[in-house]
C-alpha positions in Angstrom: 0.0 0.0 0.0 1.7 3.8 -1.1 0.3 6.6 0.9 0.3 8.5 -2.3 -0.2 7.2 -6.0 0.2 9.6 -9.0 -0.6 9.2 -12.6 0.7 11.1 -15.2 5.0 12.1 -15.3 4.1 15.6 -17.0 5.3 19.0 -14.6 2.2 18.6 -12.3 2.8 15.0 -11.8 6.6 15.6 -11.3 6.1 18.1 -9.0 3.0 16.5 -6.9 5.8 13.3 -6.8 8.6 15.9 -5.9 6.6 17.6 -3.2 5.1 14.6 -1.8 8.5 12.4 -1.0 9.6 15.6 0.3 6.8 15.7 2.7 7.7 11.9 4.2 5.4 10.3 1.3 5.6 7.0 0.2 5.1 7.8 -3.4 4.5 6.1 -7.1 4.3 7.3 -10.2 3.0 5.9 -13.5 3.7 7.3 -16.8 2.9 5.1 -20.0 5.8 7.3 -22.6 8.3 9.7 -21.5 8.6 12.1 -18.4 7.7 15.9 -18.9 4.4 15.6 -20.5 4.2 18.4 -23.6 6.5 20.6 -21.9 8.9 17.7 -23.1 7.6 18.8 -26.9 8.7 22.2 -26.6 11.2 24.0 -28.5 12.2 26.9 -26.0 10.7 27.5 -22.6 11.4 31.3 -21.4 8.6 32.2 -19.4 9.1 29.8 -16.2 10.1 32.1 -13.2 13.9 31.8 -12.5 15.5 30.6 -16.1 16.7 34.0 -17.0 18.1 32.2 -20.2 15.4 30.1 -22.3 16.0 26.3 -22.2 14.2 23.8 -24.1 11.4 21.5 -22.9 13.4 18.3 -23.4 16.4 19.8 -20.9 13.5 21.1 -18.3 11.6 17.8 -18.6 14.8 15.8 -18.0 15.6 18.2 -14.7 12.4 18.3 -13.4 12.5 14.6 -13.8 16.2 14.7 -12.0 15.0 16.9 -9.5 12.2 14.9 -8.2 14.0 11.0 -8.8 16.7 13.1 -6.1 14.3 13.1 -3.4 13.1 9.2 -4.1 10.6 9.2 -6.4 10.4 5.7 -8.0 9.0 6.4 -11.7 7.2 3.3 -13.4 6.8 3.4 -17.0 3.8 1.6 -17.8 0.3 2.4 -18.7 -2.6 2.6 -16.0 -6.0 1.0 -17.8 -8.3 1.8 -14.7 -8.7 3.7 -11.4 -11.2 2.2 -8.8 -11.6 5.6 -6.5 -15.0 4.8 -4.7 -13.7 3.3 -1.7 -11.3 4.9 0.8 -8.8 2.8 -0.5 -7.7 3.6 -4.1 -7.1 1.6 -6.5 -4.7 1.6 -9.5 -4.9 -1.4 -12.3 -2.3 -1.2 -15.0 -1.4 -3.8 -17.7 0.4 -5.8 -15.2 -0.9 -5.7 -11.3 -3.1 -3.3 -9.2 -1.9 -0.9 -6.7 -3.4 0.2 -3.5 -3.0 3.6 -2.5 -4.7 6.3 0.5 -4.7 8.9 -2.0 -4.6 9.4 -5.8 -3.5 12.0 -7.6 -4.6 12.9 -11.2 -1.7 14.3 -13.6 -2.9 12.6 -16.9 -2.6 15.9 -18.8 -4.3 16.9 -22.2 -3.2 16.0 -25.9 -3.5 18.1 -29.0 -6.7 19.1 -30.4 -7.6 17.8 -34.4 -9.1 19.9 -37.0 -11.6 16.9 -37.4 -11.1 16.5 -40.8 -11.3 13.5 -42.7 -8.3 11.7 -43.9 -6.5 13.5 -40.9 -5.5 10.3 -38.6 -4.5 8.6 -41.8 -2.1 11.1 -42.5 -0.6 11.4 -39.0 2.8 11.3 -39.8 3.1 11.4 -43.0 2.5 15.3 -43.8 0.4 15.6 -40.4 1.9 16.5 -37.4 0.8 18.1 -33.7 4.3 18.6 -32.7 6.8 20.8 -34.2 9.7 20.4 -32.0 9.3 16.4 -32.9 9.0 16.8 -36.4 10.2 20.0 -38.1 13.9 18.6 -39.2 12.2 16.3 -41.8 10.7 19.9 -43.5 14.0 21.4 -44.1 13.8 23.1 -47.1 9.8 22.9 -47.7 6.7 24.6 -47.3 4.5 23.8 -44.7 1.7 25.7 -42.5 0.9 25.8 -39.0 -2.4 25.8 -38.1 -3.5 28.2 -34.8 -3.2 31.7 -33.2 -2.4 30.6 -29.6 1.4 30.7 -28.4 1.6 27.3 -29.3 0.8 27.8 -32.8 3.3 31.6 -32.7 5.9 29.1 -31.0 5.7 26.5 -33.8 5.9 29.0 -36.3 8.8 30.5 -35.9 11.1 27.2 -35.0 9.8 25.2 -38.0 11.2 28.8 -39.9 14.7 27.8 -38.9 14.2 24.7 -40.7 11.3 24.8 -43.6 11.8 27.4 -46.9 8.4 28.7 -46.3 5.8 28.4 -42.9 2.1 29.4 -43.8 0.3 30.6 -40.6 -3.1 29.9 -40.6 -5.5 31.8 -38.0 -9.1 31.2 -37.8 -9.5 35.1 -36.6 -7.9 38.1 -37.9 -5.2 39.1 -35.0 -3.5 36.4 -32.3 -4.1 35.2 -28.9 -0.6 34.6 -28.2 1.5 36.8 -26.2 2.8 39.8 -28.1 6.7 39.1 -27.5 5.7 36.0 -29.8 3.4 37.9 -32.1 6.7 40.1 -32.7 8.9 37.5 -33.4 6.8 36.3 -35.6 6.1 39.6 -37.8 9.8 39.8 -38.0 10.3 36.2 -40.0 10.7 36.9 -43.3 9.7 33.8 -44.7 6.9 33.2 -42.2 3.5 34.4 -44.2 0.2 34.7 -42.3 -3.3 34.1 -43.6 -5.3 35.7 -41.7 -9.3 34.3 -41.1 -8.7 31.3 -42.5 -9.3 27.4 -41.8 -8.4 24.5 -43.3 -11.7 22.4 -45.0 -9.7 19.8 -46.6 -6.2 18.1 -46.6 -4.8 16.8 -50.0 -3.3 14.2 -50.0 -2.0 10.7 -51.9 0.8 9.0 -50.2 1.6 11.8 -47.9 0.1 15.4 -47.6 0.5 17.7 -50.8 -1.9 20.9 -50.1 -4.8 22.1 -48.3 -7.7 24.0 -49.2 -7.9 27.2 -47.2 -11.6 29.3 -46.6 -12.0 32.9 -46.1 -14.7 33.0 -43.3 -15.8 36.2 -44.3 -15.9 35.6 -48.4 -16.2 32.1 -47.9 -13.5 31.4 -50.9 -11.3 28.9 -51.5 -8.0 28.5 -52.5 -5.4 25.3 -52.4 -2.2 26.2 -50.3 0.3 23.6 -51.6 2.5 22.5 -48.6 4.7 19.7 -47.6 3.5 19.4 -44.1 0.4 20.5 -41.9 1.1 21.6 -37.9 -1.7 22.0 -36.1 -1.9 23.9 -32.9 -4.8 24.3 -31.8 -5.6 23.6 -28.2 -6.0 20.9 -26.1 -8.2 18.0 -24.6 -8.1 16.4 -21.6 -6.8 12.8 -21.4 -9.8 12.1 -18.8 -10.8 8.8 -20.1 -9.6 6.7 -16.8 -12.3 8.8 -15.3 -15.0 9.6 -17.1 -18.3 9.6 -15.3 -16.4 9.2 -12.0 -15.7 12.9 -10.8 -17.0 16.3 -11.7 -15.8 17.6 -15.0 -16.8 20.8 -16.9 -18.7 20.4 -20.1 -15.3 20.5 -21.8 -14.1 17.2 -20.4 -12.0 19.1 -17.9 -11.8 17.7 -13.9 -13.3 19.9 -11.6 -11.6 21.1 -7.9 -11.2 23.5 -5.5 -8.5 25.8 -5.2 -6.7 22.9 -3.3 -6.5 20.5 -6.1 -9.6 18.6 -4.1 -12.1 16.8 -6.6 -15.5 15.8 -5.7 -14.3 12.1 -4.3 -12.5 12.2 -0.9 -8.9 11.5 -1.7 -8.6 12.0 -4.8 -6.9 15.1 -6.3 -6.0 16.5 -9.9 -3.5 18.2 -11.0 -2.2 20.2 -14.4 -3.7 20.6 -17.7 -6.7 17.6 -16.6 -8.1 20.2 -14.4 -10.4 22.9 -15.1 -8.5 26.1 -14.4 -8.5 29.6 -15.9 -4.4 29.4 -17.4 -3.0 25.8 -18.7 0.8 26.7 -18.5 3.9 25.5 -17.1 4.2 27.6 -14.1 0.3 26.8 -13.2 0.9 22.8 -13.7 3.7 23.1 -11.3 1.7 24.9 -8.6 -1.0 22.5 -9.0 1.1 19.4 -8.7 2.7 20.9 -5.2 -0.8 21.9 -4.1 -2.5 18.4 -4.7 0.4 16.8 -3.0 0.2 18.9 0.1 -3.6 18.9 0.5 -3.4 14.7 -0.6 -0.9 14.6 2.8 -3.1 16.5 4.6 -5.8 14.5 3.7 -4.1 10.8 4.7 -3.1 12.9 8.2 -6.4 13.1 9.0 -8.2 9.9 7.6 -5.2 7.6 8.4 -3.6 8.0 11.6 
């Protein structure tokens, strides 16, 4: 029996883990890929209080990661395929045994949102892709378009324009949500153009992605944008399918809690982009993750001894 079970190995989990062997917690955590969660996707992280230089999400994944094994954390690398969370004793059932735990925290995190297009799973990967960082080296040279007006999508942009001849960015509205220090880097890219209030309607494609057809909202016209590869930035859903119709969630698919990481089942808390919340960024997922760890060791001091 672990006083504490996480699940997820992205910045809130890491940090909930971090925070909770720190506090005299016998901890696990399950992650079914790679430590860091999409922080580990990033090209350059510069906005995390404290780095006065940018460093990139692979190096801050692998530290965080460092950071947190240094105090104990044992980190097991397989996939959880259900949480029993009714009883006072939690329960954690992956592909090969189930865990017992007196409190669970939830750090499974959020993956990229689709266009919903058709054709668009089939060409995951082959012209398709939801992570720049992962993928740009194989455009060197091309043409390809970044779908999105968020940082993510401002952030994309202007790395894959280090690599790629030409970046297309496509934006659904006619000025950016991103932060303006990213809006100004990309105005300055001289092969970076922007198409302002379009969306993508259809992806071309035979063996891998040639083009897309671009409409205008406003004219409703439509033009074919040839392109070597499609990045799509776009938001984010939550990866809440290990509890689905077990705690509160908002209409969105995102877990509901109080301001200390508390869901509506005793002893069980959430953490990072799974939770409803205001801001999904690094420096908010890290918060989280030492708040849900505190208020989970709070909770087994009072229900457990």
């Amino acid at each position: 029996m672990k006083d504490i079970i996480i699940v997820g190995g992205g910045i809130a989990g890491l940090t909930a883990g971090l925070y909770a062997q720190r506090g005299g917690m016998d901890s696990l955590l399950f992650e079914k890929m790679f430590a860091g969660g999409q922080a580990a996707t990033t090209y350059m992280i510069e906005n995390y209080p404290g780095f006065v230089e940018p460093i990139s999400g692979p190096d801050f994944a692998s530290q965080l990661e460092s950071h947190a094994r240094k105090f104990g954390l044992p980190i097991l690398y397989d996939e959880v395929v259900e949480l029993k969370i009714e009883d006072k004793i939690k329960k954690v059932v992956t592909n090969k045994e189930t865990y017992e735990a007196k409190a669970l925290i939830l750090a499974m995190g959020a993956q990229p949102r689709t266009l919903g297009l058709s054709r668009e799973d089939e060409f995951r990967g082959k012209g398709i892709s939801y992570c720049a960082t992962c993928d740009g080296f194989f455009y060197k040279d091309k043409e390809v378009a970044v779908v999105g007006g968020g940082d993510t999508a401002l952030s994309d942009a202007i790395y894959l324009s280090g690599y790629a001849k030409k970046v297309y960015l496509i934006h659904r509205r006619d000025e950016f949500r991103g932060s303006q220090i990213l809006q100004d880097r990309v105005f300055e890219k001289d092969n970076i153009e922007i198409i302002w209030n379009g969306i993508v309607t259809e992806i071309i494609a035979e063996d891998k992605v040639e083009g897309v057809m671009i409409q205008d909202v406003l004219s409703k016209e439509e033009k074919k944008l040839k392109v070597d590869g499609l990045f799509v930035a776009i938001g984010i859903v939550p990866n809440n399918e290990l509890v689905h119709g077990k705690v509160d969630m908002s209409e969105a698919g995102f877990v509901i809690s109080d301001e200390n990481m508390n869901t509506n089942i005793k002893g069980v808390f959430v953490a990072g982009d799974l939770r409803q919340k205001t801001l999904w960024q690094l420096v908010t997922a890290a918060a989280d993750g030492a708040l849900a760890a505190t208020s989970a060791q709070n909770y087994i001091i009072e229900n457990f001894t």
